[in-house]
N, C-alpha and C positions, 0 to 999 in steps of 0.2 A: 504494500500500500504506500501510496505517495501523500502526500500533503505538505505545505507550503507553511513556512515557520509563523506565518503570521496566523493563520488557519489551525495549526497546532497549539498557540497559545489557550485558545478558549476549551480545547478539544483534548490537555495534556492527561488527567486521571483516565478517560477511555482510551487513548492512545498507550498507555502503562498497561492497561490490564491487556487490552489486544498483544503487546509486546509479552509478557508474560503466558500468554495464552499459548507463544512459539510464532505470530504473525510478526515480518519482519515491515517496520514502520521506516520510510525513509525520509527526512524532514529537506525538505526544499526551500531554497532560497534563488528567488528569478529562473522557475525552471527546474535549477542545474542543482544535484544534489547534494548538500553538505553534511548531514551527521543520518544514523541510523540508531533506531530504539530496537533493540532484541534482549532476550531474557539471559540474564546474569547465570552463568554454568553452578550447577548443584554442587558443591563441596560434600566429598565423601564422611558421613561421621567417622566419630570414632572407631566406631566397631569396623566397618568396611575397611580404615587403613590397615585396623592390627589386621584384619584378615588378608589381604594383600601384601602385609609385610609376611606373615607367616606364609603364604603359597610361596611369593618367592625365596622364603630358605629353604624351603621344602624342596626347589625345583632346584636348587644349588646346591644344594645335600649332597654330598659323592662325589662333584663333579670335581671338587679343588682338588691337585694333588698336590704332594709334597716333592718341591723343589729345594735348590740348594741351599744351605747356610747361608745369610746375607750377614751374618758376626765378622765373616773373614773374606767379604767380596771385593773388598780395595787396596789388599795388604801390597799390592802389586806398584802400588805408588808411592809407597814410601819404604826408607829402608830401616837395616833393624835397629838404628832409633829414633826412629819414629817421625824422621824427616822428611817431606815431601822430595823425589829425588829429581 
């Protein structure tokens, strides 16, 4: 839906609920279109992230393996005391 920023003045609470409703409201000025009303994305509660965080450990479970020591992965740069060579 289109309407004209001056025509949208009078008409903003119905223009809000249509936008909410999921109708995409485009607000006009001479025509040519400069802002759009649409509905604000539903934020997950609580419970839906922990569940989400727990699927994805669930799906990562197993998958890490065990790679090298990283205590002694630089020793190559420096010599034995301890100096940058």
């Amino acid at each position: 839906m289109q309407i004209s920023v001056s025509e949208a003045k009078a008409q903003l609470t119905e223009l809000v609920r249509r936008a909410e409703a999921g109708e995409e409201v485009v607000l006009t000025r001479f025509g040519q279109p400069v802002a759009r009303l649409v509905p604000e994305a539903r934020k997950p509660t609580l419970a839906e992230r922990r569940a989400i965080i727990a699927e994805i450990r669930a799906a990562v479970r197993g998958k890490a393996t065990p790679g090298p020591s990283a205590a002694r992965s630089q020793d190559f740069l420096y010599d034995e005391f301890g100096l940058p060579k």
